[in-house]
C-alpha positions as CSV (number, residue, x, y, z in Angstrom):
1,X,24.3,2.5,-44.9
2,X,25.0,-1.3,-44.5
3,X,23.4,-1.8,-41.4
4,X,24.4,-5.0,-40.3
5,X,27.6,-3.9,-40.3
6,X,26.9,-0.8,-38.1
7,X,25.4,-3.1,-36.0
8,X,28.1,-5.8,-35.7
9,X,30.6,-2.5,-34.7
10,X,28.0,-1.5,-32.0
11,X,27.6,-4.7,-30.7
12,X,30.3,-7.0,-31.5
13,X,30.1,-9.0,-28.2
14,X,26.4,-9.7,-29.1
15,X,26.0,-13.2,-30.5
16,X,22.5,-14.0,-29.4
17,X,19.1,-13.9,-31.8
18,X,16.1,-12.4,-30.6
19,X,15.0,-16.0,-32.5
20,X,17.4,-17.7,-29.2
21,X,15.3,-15.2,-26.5
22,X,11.5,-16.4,-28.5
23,X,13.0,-19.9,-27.6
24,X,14.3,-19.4,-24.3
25,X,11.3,-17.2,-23.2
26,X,7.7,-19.5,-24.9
27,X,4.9,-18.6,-24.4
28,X,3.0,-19.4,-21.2
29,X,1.0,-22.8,-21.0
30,X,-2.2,-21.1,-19.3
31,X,-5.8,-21.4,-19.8
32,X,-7.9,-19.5,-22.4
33,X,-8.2,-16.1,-21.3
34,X,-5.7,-16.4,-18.6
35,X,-4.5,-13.2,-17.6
36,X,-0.8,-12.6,-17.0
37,X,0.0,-9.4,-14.8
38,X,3.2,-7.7,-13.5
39,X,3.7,-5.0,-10.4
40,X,7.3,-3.7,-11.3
41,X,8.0,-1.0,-9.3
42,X,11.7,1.0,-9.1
43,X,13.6,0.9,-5.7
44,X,14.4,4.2,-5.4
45,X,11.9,5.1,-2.6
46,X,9.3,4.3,-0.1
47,X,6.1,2.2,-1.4
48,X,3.2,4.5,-2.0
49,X,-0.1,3.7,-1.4
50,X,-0.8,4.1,-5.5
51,X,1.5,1.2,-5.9
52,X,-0.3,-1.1,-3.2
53,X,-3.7,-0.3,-5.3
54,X,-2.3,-0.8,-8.8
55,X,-0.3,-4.5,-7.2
56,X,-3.4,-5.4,-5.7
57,X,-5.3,-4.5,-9.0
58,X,-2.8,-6.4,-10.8
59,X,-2.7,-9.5,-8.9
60,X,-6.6,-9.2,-8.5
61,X,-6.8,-9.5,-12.4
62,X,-4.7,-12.3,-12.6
63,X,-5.9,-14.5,-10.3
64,X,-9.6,-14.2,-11.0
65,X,-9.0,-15.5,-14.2
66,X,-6.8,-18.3,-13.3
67,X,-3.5,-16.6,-14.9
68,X,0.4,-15.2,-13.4
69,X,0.9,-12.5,-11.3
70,X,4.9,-11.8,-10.8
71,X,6.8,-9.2,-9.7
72,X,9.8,-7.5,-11.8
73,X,12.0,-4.7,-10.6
74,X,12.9,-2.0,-13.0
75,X,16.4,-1.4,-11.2
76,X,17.8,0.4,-14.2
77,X,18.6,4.3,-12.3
78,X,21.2,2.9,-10.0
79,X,21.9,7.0,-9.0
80,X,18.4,7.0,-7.4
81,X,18.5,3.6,-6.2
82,X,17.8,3.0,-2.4
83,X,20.1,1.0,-0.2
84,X,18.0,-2.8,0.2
85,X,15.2,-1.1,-1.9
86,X,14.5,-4.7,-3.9
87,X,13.6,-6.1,0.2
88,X,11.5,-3.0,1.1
89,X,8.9,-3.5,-1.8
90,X,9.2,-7.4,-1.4
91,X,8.3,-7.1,2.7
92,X,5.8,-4.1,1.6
93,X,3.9,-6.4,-0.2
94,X,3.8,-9.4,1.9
95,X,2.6,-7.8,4.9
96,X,-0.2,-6.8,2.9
97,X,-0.8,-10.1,1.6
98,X,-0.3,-9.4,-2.3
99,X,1.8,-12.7,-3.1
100,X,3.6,-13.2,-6.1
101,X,3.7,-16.5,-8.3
102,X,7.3,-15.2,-10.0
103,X,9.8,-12.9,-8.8
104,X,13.1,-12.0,-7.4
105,X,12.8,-13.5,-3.9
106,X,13.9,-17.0,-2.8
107,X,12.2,-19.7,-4.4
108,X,11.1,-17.5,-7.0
109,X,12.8,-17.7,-10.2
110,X,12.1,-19.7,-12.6
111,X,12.0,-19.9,-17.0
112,X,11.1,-16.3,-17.4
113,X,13.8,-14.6,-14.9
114,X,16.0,-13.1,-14.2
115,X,13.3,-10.5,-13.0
116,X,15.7,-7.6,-12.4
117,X,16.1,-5.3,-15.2
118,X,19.7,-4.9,-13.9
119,X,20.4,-8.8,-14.8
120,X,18.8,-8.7,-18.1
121,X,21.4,-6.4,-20.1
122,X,21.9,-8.9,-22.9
123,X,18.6,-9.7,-23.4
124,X,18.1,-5.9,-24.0
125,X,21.0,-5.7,-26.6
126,X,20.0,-8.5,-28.5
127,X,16.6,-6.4,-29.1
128,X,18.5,-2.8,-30.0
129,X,20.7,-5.0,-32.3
130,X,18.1,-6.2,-34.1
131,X,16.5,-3.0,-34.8
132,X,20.0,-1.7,-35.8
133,X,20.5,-4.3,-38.6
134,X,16.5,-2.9,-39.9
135,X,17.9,0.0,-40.1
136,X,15.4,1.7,-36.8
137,X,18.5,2.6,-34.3
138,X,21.5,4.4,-34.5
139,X,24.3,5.6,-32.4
140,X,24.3,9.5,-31.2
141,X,27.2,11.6,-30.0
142,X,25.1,15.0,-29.4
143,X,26.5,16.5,-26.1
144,X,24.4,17.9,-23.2
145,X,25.6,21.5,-24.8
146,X,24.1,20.5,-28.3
147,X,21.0,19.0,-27.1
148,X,20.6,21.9,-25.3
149,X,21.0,24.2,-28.2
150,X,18.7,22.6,-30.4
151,X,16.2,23.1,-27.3
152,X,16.7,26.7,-27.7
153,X,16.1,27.0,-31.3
154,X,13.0,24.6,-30.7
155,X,11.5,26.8,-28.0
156,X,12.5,29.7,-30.6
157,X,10.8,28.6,-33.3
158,X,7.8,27.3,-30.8
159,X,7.9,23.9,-32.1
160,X,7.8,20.4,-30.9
161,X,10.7,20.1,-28.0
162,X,12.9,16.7,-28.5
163,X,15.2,14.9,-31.0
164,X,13.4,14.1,-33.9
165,X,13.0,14.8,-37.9
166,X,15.9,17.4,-39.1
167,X,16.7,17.9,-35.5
168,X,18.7,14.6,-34.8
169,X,21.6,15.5,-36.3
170,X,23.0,11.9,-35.8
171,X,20.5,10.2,-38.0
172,X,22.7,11.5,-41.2
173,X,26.0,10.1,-40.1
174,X,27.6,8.1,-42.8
175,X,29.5,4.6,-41.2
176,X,32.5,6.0,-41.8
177,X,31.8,9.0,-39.4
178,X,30.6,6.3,-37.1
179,X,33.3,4.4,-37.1
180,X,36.0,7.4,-36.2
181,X,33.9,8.8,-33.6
182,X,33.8,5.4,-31.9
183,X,37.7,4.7,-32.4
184,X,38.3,8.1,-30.9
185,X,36.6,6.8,-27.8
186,X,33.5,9.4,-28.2
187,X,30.6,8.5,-25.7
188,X,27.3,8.0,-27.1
189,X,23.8,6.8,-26.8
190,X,21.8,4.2,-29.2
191,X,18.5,5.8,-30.4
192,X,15.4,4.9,-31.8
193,X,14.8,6.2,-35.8
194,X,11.1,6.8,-35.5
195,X,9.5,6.1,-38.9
196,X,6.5,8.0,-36.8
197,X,4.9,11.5,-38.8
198,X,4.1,14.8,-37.5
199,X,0.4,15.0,-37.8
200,X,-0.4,11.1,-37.8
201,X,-2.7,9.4,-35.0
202,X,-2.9,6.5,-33.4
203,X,-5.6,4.9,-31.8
204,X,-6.5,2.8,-29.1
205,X,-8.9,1.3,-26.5
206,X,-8.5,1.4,-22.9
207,X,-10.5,-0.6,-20.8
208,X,-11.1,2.0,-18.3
209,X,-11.2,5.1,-20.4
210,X,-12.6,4.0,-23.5
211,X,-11.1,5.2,-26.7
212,X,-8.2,7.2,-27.1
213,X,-6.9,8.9,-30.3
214,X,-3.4,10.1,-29.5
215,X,-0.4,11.8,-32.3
216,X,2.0,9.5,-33.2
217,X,5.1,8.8,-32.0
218,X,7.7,10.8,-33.8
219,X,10.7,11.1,-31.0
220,X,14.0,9.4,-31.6
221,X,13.8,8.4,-27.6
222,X,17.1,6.9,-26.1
223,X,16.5,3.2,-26.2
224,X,19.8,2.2,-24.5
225,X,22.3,4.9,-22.3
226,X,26.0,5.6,-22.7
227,X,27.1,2.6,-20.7
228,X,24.6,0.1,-22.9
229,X,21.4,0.1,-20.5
230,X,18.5,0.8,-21.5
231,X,15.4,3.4,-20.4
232,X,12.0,2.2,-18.8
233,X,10.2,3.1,-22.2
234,X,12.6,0.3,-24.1
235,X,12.9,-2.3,-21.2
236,X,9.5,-2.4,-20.3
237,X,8.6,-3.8,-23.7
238,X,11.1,-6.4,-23.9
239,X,10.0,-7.4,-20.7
240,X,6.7,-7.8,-20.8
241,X,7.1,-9.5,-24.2
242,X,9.3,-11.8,-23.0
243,X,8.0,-12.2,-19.8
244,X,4.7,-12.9,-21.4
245,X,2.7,-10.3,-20.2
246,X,-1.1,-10.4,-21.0
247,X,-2.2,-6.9,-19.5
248,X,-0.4,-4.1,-18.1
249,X,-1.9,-1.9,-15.0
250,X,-0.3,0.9,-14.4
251,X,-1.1,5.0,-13.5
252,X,-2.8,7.4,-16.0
253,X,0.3,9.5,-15.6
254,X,1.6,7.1,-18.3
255,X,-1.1,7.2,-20.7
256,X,1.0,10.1,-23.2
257,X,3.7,7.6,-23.3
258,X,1.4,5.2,-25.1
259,X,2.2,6.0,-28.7
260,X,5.6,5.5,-27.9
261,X,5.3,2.2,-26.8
262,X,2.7,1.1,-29.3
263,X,5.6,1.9,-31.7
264,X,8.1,-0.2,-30.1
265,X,6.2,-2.7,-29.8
266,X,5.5,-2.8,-33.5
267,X,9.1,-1.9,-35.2
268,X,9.8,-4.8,-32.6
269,X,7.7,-7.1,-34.1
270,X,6.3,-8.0,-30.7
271,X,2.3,-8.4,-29.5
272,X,1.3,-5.8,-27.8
273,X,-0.5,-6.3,-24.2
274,X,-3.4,-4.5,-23.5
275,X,-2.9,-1.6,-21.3
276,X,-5.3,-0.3,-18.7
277,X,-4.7,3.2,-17.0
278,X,-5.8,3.3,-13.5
279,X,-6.8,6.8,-11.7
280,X,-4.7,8.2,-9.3
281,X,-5.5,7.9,-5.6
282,X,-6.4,11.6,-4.5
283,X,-6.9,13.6,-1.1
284,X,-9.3,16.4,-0.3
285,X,-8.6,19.3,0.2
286,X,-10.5,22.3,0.5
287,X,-13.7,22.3,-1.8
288,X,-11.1,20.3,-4.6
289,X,-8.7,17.6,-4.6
290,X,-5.2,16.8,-5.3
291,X,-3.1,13.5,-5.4
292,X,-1.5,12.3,-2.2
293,X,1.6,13.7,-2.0
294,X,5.3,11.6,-0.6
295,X,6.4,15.1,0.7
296,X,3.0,16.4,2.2
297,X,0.7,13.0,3.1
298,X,2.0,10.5,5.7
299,X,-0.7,8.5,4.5
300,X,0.5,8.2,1.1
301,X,3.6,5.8,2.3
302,X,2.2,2.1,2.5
303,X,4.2,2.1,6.1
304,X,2.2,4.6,7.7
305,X,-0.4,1.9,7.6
306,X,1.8,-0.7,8.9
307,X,3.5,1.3,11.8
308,X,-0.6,2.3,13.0
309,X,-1.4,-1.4,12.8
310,X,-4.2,-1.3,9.8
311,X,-5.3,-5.1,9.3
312,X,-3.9,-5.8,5.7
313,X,-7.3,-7.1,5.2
314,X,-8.6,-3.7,6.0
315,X,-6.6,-1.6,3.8
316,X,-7.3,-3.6,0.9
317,X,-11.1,-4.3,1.7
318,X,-11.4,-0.4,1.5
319,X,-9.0,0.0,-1.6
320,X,-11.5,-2.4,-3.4
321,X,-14.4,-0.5,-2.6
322,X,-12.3,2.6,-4.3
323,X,-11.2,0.3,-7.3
324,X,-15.0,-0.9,-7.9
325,X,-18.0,1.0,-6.5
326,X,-20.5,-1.8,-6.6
327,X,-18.0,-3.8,-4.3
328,X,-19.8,-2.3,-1.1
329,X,-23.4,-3.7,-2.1
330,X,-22.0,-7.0,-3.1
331,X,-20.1,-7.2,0.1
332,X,-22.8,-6.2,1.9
333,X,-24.9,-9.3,0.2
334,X,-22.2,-11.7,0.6
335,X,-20.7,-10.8,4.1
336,X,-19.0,-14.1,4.6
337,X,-16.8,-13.9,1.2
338,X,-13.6,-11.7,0.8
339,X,-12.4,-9.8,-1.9
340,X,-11.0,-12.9,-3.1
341,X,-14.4,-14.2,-3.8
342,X,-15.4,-10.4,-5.5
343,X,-15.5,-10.6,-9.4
344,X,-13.1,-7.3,-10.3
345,X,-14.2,-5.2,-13.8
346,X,-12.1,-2.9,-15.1
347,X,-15.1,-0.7,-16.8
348,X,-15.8,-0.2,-13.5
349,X,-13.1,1.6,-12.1
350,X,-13.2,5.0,-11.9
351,X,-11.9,7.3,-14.6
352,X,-11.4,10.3,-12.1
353,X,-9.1,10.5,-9.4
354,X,-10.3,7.9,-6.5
355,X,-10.7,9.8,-3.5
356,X,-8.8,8.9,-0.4
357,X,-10.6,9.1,2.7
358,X,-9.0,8.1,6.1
359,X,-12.5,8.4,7.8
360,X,-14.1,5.9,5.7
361,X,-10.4,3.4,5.6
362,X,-11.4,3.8,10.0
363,X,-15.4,2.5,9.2
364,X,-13.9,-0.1,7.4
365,X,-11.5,-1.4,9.4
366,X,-13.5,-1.1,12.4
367,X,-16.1,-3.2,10.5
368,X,-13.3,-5.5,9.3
369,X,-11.8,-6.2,13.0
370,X,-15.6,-7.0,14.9
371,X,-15.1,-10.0,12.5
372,X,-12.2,-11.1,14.0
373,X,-11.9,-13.6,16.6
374,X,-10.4,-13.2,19.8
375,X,-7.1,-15.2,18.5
376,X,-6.4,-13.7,15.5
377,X,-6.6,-10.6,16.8
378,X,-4.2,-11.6,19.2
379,X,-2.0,-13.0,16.5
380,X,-2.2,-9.8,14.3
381,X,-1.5,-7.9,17.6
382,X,1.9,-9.6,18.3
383,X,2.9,-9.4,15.0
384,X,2.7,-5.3,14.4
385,X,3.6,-4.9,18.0
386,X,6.9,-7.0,17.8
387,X,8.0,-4.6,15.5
388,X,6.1,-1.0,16.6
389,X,5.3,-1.4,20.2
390,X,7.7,-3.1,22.4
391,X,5.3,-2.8,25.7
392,X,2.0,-4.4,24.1
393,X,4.1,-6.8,22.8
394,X,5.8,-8.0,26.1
395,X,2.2,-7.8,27.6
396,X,0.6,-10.2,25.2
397,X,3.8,-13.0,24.9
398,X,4.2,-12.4,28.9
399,X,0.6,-13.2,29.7
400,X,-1.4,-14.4,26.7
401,X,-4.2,-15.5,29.4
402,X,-4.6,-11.9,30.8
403,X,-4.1,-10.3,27.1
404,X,-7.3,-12.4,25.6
405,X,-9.0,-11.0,28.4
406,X,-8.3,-7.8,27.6
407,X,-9.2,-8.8,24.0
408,X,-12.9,-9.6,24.8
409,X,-13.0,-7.0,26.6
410,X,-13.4,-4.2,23.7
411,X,-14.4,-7.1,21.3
412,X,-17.1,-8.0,24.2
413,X,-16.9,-11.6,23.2
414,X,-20.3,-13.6,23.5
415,X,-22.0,-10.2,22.9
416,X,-23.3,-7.7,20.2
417,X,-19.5,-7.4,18.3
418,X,-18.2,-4.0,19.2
419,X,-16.0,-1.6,17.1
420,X,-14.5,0.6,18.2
421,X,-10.9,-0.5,17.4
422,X,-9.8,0.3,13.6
423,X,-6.2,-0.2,13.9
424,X,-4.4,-1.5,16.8
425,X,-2.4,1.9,17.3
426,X,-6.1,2.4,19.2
427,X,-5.3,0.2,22.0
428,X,-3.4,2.6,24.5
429,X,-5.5,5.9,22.6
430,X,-8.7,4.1,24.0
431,X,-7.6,1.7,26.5
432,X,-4.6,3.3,28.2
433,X,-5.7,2.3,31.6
434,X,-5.3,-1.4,30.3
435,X,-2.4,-0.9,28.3
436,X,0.1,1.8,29.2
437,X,2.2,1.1,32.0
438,X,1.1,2.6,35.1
439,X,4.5,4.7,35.6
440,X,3.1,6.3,32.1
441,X,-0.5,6.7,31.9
442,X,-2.0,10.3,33.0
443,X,-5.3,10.5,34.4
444,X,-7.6,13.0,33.3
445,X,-10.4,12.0,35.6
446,X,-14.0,12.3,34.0
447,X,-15.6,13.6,37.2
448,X,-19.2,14.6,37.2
449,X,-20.2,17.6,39.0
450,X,-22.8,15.5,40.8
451,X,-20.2,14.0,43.2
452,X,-18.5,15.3,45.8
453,X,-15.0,15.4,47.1
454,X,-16.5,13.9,50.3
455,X,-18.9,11.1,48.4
456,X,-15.7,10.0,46.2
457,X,-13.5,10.0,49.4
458,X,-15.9,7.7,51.0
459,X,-16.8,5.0,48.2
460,X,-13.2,4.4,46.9
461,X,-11.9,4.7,50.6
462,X,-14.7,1.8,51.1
463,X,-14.6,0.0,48.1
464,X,-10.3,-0.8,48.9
465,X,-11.1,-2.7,52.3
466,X,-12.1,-5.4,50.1
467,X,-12.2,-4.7,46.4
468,X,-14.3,-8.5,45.6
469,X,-11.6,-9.2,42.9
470,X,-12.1,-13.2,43.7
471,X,-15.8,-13.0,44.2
472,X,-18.2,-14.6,41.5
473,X,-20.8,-11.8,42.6
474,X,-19.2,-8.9,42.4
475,X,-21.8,-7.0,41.3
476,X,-24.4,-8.3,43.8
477,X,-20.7,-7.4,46.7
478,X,-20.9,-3.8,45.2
479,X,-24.7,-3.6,45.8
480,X,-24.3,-5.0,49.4
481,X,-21.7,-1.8,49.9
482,X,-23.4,0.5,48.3
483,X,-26.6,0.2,49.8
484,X,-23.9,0.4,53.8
485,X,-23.1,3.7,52.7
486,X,-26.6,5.0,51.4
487,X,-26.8,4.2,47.7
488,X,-29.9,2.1,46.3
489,X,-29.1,-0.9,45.1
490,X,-31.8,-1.4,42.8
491,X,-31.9,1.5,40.0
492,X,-35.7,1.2,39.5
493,X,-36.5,1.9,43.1
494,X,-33.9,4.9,43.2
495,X,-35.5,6.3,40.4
496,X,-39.2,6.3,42.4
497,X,-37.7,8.2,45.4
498,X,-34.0,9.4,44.5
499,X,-34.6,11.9,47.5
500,X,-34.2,8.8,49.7
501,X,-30.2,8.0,48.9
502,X,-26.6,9.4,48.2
503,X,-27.4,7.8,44.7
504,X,-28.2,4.0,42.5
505,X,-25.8,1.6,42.2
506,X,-24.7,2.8,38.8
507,X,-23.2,5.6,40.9
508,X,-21.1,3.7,43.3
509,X,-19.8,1.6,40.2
510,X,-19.1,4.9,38.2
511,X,-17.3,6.5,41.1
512,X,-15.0,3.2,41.0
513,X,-14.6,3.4,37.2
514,X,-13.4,7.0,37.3
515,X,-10.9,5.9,39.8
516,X,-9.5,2.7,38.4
517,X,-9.4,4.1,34.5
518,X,-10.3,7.6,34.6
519,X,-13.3,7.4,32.3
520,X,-17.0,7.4,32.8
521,X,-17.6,4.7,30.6
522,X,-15.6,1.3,29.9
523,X,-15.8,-2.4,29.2
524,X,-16.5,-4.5,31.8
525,X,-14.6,-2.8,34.9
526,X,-14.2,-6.0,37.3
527,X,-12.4,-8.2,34.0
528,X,-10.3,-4.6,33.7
529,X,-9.3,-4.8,37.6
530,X,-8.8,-8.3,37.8
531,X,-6.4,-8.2,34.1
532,X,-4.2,-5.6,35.6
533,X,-4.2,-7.2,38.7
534,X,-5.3,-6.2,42.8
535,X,-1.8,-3.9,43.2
536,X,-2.1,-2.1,40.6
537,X,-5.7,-1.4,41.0
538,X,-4.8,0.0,44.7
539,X,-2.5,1.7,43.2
540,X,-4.8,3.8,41.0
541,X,-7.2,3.8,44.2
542,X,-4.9,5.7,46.3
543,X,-3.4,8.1,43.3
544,X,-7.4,8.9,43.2
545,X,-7.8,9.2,46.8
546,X,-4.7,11.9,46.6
547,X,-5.7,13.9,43.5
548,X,-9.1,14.8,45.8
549,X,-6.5,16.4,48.1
């Protein structure tokens, strides 16, 4: 077989070298030990949390040792491909901080694009040309019916399943076959001729894992499809070779196709990058666990932590302390350093699945937000509510004044640093009395026992002649009116002879809580009254005063 001539009838309208793509494409001017890593995900559906951890792995590795991080989408199944899919993963990813040095987005581009695979079908020709002319790719006719059939005689004889050895027919084809096949306008595929043997091994090291000894490659996989573009398994290494790629992250899931691409790599003539196989991130369930499932987990979609208002910060603060398990202690002994300051090892990742757990994500983020100050909150508020709650958002750009309040309010600002809020969904779950409009909220008064219909009736009734909303006293007004209708106004003394009033102080204010916000316990009640304003505060007085009816 003269194989340059096979390949100059597959390819005729090739003209390029793969000598012209090592010229176009050199290799990166970065320091020693600069580490060059890619997130390359395919837009054919929502990002998943396991892609946010493996990016954030990716770009973590990078930048710690002063190297590339870029972003390259594998945009080859057009069939699956979702309408403004390339956007999705770009605005994913930037809402969660994990910025790219190279990539397809504006300002972007640069010496080693274009960074969609779609855009690169040349540069993928040039490579399955080459092999060609070695005499490591052919052309293949075989029909879904005949691949099919030697399936069945595989499965018959209980041997390996796939085209390879005396099972790819088109391996034998003289030119001349070639040739007519093409002239009669025959589809085909170009496929790798695997020089790989049944029974060989190959052998590796992964970072995480350790080593590997896997069997050799021996498929003649499809390195380019009918209408001349390629599959992940061939793309991916001309991509990362030409794109310069140092170290590839990516899920165990593709740890069997390894030999595979170890081969291409080599018949290419290429340097392989290391690769490093993450773990999965799993979910408990029952006494085992399982990997978070698109169809069964709303967690496992990266916007599910977007539309309930998870600080990016928080999400990938508690990622980290999956990806690395000493990153907790260090944190702890560093607590005014980020995860940008945290040294990341890959021998210390986990080889089992890394448990997902929304509990601990809530700790975290809870943690992560008491840090906070009273205007980035607000900012981070505004932003996820412009986009997933219309009513907090027109509170906080109507009246930023009145929103800070209600900031420092559950922050309780000047004070021990309180945290209760994990995600800012929380606000109207815990704080509904501040901010769900009064049309909306339901009272479900926490009344104790204690009190009487007669005793409420009377305080409330009381406390709205007045209400001491512009006083600088309040507290001191509410003793004063407590102690006109019977109530102690010193807590210690009621304590001595609590036979001798209705109640303490503590009792009046309670009674007024209950009625203003329907809980026993809040933040400060007189900054909650004077934020929503004296109507509204009548409002809710008299809606109390009826529900006693």
């Amino acid at each position: 077989m003269d194989y340059n001539k096979l390949a100059e009838l597959i390819f005729k309208d090739i003209t390029g070298t793969v000598e012209e793509l090592e010229e176009r494409f050199p290799r990166r001017d970065l320091p020693e030990g600069a580490k060059v890593t890619r997130f390359a995900p395919s837009p054919t559906g929502y990002m998943h949390i396991g892609g946010l951890y493996a990016a954030m792995i990716s770009r973590k590795i990078a930048k710690q040792s002063d190297g590339v991080f870029y972003l390259r989408i594998e945009d080859t199944d057009k069939k699956r491909e979702l309408e403004d899919g390339v956007n999705e993963i770009i605005n994913s990813l930037k809402k969660f901080d994990l910025t790219f040095d190279e990539g397809p987005f504006e300002g972007g581009e640069n010496i080693y694009g274009p960074y969609k695979q779609s855009e690169r079908k040349e540069i993928y020709q040039i490579c399955v040309k080459e092999l060609m002319k070695k005499g490591l790719a052919y052309p293949c006719f075989a029909t879904a019916e005949e691949l099919d059939a030697i399936r069945a005689k595989q499965e018959e004889l209980k041997v390996d399943i796939g085209y390879y050895g005396e099972y790819a027919v088109a391996r034998n084809y003289t030119y001349e076959e070639i040739e007519e096949k093409i002239n009669a306008g025959m589809p085909y595929v170009v496929r790798l001729k695997s020089p790989g043997v049944l029974g060989n091994h190959v052998r590796y090291t992964d970072p995480i894992r350790g080593a590997i000894q896997m069997p050799e490659n021996i498929m003649d996989v499809v390195l380019l499809k009918s209408d001349g573009i390629p599959t992940y398994h061939f793309a991916h290494v001309v991509d990362d070779h030409f794109m310069r790629t140092t170290t590839v992250i990516r899920g165990d899931e593709w740890l069997a196709s390894w030999p595979l691409h170890k081969q291409l790599f080599d018949l290419c003539g290429f340097e392989q990058p290391a690769y490093v196989h993450i773990s999965p991130i799993m979910k408990a369930e029952g006494t085992g666990k399982r990997k978070l499932s698109k169809r069964k987990d709303p967690e496992a979609a990266v916007g599910f932590y977007q539309e309930q208002g998870y600080p990016s910060e928080s999400v990938l603060e508690y990622l980290m302390t999956i990806a690395n398990s000493n990153y907790e202690e260090w944190h702890a002994k560093h607590t005014d350093k980020t995860i940008d300051d945290f040294t990341l090892s890959l021998k210390k990742m986990p080889v089992s699945g890394a448990l997902f757990d929304m509990v601990k994500l809530n700790d975290v983020s809870k943690e992560m937000i008491s840090t906070f100050t009273p205007e980035k909150c607000y900012d981070k508020i505004v932003t996820w509510s412009k986009e997933y709650d219309s009513q907090i958002y027109d509170f906080a750009t109507s009246d930023k004044e009145g929103f800070m309040k209600t900031i420092n309010l559950w922050k309780a600002a000047g004070k021990k640093a309180r945290k209760d809020v994990g995600k800012w969904s929380d606000l109207k779950a815990l704080f509904s009395y501040i901010y769900v409009p009064d049309d909306e909220l339901v009272f479900n008064y926490e009344i104790d026992e204690k009190y009487t219909k007669e005793q409420l009736r009377e305080v409330i009734t009381e406390y709205k002649k007045d209400m001491f909303l512009d006083s600088e006293n309040w507290f001191e007004d509410m003793k004063t009116m407590g102690a006109g209708l019977g109530y102690c106004p010193n807590v210690k003394e009621y304590k001595a002879d609590p036979e001798g009033y209705k109640g303490s102080i503590t009792d009046v204010c309670t009674m007024v809580r209950v009625a203003v916000t329907g809980k026993k316990n809040s933040p400060d009640l007189f900054t909650i009254m004077n934020v929503i304003g004296a109507d509204r505060t009548v409002a809710r007085l008299d809606r109390f005063l009826e529900s006693l009816n």
